[in-house]
N, CA and C atoms as a LAMMPS dump frame, in Angstrom:
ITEM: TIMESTEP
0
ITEM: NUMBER OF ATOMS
453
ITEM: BOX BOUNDS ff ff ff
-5.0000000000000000e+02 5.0000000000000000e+02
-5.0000000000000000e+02 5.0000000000000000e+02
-5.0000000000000000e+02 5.0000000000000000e+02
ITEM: ATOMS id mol type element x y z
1 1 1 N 18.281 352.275 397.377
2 1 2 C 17.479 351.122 397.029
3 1 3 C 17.016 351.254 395.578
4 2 1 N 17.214 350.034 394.846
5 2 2 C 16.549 349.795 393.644
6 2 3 C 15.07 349.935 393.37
7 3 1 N 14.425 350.673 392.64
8 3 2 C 12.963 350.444 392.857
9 3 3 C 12.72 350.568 391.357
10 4 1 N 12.059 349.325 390.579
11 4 2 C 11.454 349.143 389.602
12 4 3 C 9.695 349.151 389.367
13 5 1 N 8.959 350.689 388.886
14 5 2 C 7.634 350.234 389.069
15 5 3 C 6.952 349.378 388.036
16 6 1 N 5.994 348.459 388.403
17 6 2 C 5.221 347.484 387.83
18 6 3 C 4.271 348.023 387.189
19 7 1 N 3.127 348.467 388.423
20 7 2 C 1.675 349.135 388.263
21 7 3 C 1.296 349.96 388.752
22 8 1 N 0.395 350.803 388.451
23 8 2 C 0.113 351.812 389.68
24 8 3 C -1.465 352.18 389.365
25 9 1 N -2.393 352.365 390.752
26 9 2 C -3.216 352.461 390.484
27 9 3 C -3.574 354.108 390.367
28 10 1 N -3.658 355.127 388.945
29 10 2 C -3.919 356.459 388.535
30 10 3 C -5.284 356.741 389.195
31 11 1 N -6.089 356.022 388.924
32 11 2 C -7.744 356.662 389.631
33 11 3 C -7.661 356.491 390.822
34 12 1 N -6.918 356.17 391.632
35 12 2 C -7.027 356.221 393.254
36 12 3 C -6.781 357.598 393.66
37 13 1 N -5.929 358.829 393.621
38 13 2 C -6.248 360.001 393.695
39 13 3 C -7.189 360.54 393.488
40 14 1 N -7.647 360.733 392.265
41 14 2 C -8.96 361.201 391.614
42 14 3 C -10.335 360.928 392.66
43 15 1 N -9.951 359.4 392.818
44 15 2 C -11.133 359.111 393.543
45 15 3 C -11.67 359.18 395.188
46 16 1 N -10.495 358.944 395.65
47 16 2 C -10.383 359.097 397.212
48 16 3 C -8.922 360.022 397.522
49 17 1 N -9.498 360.65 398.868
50 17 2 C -8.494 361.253 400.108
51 17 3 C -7.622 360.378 400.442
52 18 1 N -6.42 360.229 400.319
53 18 2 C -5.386 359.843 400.627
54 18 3 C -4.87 359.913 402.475
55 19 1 N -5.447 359.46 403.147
56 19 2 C -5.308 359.41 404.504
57 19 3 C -4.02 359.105 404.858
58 20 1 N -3.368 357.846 404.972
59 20 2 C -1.971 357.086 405.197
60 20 3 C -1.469 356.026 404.416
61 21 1 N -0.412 355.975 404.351
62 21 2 C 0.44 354.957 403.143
63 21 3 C 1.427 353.997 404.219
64 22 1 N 1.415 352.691 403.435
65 22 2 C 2.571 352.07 404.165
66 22 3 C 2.701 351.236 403.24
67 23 1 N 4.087 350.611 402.954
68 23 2 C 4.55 349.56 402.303
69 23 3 C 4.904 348.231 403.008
70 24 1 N 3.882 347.348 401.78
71 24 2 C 3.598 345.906 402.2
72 24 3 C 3.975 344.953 401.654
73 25 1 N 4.686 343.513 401.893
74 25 2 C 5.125 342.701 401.144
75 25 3 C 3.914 341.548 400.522
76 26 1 N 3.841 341.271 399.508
77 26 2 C 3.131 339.85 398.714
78 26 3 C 3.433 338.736 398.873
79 27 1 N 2.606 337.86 399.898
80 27 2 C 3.043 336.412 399.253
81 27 3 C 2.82 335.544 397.997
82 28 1 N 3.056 335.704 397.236
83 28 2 C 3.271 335.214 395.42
84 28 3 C 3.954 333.817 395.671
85 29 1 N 3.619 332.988 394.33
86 29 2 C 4.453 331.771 393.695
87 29 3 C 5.31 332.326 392.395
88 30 1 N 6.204 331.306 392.347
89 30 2 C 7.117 331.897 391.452
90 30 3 C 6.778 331.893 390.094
91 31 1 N 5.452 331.45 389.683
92 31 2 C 4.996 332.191 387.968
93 31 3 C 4.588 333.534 388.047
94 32 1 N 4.075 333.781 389.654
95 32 2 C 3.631 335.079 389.786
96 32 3 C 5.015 336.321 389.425
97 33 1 N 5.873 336.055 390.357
98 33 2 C 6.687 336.436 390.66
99 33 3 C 7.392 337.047 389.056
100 34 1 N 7.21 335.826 388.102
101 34 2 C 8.213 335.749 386.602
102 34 3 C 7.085 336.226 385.902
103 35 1 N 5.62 336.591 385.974
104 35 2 C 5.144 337.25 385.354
105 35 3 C 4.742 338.844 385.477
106 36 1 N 4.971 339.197 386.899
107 36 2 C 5.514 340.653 387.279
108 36 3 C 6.319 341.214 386.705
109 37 1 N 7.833 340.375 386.309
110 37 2 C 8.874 340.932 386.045
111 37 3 C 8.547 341.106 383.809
112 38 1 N 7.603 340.586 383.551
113 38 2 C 6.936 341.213 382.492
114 38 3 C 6.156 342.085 382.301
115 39 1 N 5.976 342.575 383.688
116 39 2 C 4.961 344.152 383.666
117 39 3 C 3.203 343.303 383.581
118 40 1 N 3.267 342.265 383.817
119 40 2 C 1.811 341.503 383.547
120 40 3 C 0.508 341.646 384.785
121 41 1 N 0.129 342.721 385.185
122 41 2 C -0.641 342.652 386.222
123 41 3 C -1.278 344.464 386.453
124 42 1 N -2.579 344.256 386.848
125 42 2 C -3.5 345.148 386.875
126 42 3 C -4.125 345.436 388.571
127 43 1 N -4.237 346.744 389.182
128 43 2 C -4.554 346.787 390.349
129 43 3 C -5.475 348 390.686
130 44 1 N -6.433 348.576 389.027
131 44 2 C -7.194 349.455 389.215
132 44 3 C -8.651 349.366 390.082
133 45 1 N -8.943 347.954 390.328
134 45 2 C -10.412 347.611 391.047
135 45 3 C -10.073 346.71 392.185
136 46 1 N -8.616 347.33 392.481
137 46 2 C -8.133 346.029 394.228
138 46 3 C -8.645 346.867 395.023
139 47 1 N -8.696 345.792 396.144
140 47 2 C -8.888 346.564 397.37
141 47 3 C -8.26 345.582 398.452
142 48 1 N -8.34 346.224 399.936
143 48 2 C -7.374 345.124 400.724
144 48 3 C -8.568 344.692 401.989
145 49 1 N -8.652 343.262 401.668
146 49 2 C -9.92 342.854 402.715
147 49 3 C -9.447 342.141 403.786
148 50 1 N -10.201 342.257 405.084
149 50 2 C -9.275 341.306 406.194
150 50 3 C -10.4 340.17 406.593
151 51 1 N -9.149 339.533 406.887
152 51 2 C -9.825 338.09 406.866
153 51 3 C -8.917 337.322 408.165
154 52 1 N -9.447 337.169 409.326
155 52 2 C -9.049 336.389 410.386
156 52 3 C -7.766 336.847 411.128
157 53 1 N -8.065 338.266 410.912
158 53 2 C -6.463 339.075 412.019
159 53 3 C -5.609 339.5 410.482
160 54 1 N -5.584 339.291 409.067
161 54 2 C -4.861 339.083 408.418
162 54 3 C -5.282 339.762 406.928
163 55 1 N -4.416 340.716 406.408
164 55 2 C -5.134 341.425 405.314
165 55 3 C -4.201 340.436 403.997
166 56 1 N -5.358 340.779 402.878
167 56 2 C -5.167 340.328 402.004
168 56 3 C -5.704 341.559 400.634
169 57 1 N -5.079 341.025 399.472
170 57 2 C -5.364 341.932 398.447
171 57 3 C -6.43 341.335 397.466
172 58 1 N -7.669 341.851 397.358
173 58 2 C -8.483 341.011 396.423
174 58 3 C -8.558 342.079 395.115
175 59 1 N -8.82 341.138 394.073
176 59 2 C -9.367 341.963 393.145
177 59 3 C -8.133 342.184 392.279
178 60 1 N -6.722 342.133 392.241
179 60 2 C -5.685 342.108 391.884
180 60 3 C -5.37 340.716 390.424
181 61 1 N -5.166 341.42 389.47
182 61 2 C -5 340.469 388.486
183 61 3 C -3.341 340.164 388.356
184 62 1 N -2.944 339.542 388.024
185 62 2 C -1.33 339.119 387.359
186 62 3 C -1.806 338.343 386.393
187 63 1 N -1.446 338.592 385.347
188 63 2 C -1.266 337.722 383.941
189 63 3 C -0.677 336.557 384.139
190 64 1 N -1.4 335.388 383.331
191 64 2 C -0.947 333.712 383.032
192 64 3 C 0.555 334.162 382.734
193 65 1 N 1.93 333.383 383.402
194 65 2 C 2.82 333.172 382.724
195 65 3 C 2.998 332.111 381.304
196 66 1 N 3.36 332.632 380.428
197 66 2 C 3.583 331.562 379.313
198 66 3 C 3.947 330.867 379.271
199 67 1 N 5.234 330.433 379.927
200 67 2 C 5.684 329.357 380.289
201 67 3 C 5.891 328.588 381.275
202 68 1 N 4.713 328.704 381.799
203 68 2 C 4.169 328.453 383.34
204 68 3 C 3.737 326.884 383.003
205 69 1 N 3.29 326.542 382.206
206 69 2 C 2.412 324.704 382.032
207 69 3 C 1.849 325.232 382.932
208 70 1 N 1.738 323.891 383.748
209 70 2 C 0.307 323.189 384.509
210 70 3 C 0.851 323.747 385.725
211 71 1 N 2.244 324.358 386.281
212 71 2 C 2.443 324.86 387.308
213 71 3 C 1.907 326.626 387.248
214 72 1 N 1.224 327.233 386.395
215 72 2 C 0.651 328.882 386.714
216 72 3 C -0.119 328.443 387.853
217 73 1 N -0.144 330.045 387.732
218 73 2 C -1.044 330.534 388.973
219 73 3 C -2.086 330.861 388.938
220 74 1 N -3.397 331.305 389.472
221 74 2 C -4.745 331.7 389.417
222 74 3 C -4.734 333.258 389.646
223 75 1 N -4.852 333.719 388.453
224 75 2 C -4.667 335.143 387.803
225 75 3 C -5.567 335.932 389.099
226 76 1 N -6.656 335.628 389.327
227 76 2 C -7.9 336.505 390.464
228 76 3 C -7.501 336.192 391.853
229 77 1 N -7.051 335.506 392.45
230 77 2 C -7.044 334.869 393.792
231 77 3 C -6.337 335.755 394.679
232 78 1 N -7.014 335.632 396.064
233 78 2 C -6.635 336.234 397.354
234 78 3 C -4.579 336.695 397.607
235 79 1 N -4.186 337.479 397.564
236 79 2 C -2.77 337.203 398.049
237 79 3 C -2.713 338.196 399.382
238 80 1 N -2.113 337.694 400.128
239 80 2 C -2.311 337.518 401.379
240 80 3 C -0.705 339.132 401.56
241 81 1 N -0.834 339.748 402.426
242 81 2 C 0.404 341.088 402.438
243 81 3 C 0.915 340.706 403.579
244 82 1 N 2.52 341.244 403.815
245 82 2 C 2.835 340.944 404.64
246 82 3 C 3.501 342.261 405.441
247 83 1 N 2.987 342.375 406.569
248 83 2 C 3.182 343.518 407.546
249 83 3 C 3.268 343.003 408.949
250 84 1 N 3.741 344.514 409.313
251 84 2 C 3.7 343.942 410.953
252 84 3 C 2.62 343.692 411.499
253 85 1 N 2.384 343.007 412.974
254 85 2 C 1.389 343.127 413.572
255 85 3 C 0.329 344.62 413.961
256 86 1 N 1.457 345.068 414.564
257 86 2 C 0.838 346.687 414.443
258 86 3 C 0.156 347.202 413.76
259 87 1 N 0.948 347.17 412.59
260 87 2 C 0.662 347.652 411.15
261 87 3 C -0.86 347.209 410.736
262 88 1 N -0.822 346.073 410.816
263 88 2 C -2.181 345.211 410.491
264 88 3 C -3.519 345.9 411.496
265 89 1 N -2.762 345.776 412.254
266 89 2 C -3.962 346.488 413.792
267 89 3 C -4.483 347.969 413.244
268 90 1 N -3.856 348.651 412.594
269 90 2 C -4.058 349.97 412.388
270 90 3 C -4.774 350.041 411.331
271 91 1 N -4.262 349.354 410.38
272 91 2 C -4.82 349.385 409.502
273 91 3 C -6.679 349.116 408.775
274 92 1 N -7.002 347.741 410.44
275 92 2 C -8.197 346.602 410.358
276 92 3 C -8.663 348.046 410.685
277 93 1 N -8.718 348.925 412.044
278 93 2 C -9.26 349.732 412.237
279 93 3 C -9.706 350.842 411.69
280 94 1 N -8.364 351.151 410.863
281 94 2 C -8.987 352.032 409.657
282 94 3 C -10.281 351.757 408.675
283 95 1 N -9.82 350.581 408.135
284 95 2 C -11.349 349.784 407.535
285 95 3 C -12.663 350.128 408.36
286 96 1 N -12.449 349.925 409.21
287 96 2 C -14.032 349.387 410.36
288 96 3 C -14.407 350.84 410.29
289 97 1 N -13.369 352.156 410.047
290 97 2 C -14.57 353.338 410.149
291 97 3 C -15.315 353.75 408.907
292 98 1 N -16.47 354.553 409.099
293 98 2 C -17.834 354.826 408.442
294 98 3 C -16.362 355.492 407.255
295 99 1 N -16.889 354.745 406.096
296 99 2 C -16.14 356.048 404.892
297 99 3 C -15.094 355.426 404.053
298 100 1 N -14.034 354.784 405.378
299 100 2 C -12.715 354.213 404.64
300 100 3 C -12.643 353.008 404.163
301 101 1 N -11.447 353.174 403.418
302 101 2 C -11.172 351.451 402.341
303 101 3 C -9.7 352.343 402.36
304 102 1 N -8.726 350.442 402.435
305 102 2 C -7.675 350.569 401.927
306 102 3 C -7.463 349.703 400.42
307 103 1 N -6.723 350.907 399.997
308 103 2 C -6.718 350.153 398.272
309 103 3 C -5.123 350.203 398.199
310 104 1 N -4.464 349.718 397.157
311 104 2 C -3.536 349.086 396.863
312 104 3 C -2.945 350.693 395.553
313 105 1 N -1.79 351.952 395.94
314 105 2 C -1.266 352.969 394.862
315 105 3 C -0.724 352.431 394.085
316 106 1 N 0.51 351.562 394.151
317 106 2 C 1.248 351.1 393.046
318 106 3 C 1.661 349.502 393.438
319 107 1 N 2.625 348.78 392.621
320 107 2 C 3.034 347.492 392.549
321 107 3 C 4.275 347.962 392.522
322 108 1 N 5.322 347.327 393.005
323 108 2 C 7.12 347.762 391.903
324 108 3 C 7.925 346.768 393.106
325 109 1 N 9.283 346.522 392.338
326 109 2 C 10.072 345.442 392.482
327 109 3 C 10.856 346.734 393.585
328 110 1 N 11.321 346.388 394.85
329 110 2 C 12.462 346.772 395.864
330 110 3 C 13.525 346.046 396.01
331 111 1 N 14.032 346.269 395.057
332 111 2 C 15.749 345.471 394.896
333 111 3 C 15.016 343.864 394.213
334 112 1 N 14.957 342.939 394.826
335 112 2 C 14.612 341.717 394.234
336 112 3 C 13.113 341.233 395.321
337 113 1 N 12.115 342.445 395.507
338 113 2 C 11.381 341.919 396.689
339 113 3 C 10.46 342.756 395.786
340 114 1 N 9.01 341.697 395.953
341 114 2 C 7.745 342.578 395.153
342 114 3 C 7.202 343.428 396.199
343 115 1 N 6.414 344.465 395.995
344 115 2 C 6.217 345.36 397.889
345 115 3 C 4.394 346.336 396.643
346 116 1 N 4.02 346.257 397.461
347 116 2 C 3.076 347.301 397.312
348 116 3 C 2.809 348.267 398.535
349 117 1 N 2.27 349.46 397.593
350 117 2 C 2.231 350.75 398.673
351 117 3 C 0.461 350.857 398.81
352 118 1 N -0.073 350.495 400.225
353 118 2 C -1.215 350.611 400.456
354 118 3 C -1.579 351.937 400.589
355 119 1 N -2.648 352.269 400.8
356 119 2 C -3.507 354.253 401.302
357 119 3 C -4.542 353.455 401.985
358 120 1 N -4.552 354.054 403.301
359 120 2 C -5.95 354.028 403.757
360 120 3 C -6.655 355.628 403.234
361 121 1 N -7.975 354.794 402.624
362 121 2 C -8.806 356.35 401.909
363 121 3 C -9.718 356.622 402.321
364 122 1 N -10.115 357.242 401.907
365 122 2 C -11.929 358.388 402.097
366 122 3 C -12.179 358.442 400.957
367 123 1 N -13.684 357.877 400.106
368 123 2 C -13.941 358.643 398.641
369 123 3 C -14.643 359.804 398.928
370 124 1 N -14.041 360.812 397.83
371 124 2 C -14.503 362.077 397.395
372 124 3 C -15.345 361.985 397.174
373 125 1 N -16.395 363.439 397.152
374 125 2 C -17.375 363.618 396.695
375 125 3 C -17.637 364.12 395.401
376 126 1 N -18.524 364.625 394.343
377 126 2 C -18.411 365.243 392.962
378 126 3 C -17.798 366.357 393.182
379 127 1 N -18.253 367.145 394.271
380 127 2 C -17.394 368.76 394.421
381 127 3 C -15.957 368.617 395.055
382 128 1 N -15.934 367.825 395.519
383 128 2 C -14.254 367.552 395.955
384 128 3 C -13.24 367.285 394.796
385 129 1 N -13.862 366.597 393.536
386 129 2 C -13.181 366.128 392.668
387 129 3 C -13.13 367.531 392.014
388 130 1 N -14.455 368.205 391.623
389 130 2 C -14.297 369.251 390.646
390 130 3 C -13.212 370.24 391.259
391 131 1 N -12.826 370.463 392.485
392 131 2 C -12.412 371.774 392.993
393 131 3 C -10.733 371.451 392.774
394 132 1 N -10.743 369.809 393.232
395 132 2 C -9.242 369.714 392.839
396 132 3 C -9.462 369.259 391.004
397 133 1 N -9.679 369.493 390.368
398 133 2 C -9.892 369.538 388.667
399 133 3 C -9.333 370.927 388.628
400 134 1 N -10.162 372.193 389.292
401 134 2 C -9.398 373.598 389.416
402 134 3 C -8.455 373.803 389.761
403 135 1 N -8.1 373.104 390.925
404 135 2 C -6.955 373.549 391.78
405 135 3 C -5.422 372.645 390.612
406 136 1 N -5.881 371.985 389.818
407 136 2 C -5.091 371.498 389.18
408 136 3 C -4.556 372.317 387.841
409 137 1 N -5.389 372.573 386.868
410 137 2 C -5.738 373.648 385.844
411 137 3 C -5.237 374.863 386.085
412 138 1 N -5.16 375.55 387.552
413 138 2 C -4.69 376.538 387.839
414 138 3 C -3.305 376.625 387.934
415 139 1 N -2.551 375.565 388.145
416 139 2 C -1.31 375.373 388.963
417 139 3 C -0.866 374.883 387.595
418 140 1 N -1.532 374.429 386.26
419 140 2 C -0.951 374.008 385.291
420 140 3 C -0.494 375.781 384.627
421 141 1 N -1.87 376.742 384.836
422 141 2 C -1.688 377.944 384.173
423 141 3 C -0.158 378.776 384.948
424 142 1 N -0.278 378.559 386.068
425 142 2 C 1.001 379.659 386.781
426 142 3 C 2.34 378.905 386.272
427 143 1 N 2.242 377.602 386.089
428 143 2 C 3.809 377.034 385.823
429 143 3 C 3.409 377.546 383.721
430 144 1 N 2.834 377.505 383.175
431 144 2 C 2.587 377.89 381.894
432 144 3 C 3.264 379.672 381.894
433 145 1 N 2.508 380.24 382.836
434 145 2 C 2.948 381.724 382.748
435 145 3 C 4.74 382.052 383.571
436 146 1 N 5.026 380.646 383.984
437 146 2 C 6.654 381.419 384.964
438 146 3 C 6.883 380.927 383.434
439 147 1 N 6.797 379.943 382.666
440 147 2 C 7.655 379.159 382.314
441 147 3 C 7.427 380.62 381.053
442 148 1 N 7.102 381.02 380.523
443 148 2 C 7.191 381.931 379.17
444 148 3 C 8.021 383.141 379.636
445 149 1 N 7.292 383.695 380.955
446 149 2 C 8.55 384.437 381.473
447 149 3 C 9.781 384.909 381.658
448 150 1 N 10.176 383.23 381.747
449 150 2 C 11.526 383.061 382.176
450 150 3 C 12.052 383.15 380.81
451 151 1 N 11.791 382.954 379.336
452 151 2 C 12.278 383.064 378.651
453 151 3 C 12.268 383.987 377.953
């Protein structure tokens, strides 16, 4: 499969436990659609809210197409994901417990289909972040020390 990425949201690690991932389809209009394929869209402050059995992505920007006229789209507005029923079921429930939010990792084109990869999360705490800050730094020093080694 073709996979072209768009966006991706970087502070979602940092910030929350990564619980479960699943990939979800967008219902978009087609300025949306032609302004994706310009890399035009931001998904660092989304989140995925449910609304009547049915999740949706709020908070998600896509850039005005330019040559959109009077047919663009409304850059802020609700877009609605498309999953299974199941999927949806698991997911509402995840929400409803004390702690979690599902947010939106990346954006990217799957062959000719827009798809985002949801996480249901947990946010970290300050010492959770600092310890993986170490646990990171450390693992930068051992690949620093094979890598001089080896040569």
């Amino acid at each position: 499969m073709n996979q072209k990425l768009i966006c991706q949201n970087r502070k979602a690690t940092h910030e929350y436990h990564i619980l479960e991932k699943w990939e979800a389809g967008l219902s978009l209009s087609g300025t949306e659609v032609k302004s994706l394929r310009e890399g035009s869209c931001q998904i660092a402050e989304a989140f995925v809210l449910e609304k009547g059995g049915d999740l949706y992505l709020q908070n998600s920007t896509i850039g005005i197409y330019k040559q959109g006229n009077r047919w663009n789209h409304e850059q802020n507005r609700q877009r609605k994901l498309l999953l299974h029923k199941r999927e949806i079921n698991h997911i509402i429930d995840g929400i409803h417990k004390k702690g979690c939010t599902a947010i939106p990792l990346k954006m990217y084109f799957k062959d000719s289909w827009v798809k985002v990869e949801l996480a249901l999360c947990r946010g970290k705490d300050q010492i959770d972040k600092r310890q993986d800050k170490f646990k990171q730094e450390a693992k930068r020093e051992m690949e620093r020390v094979l890598k001089a080694h080896r040569r």
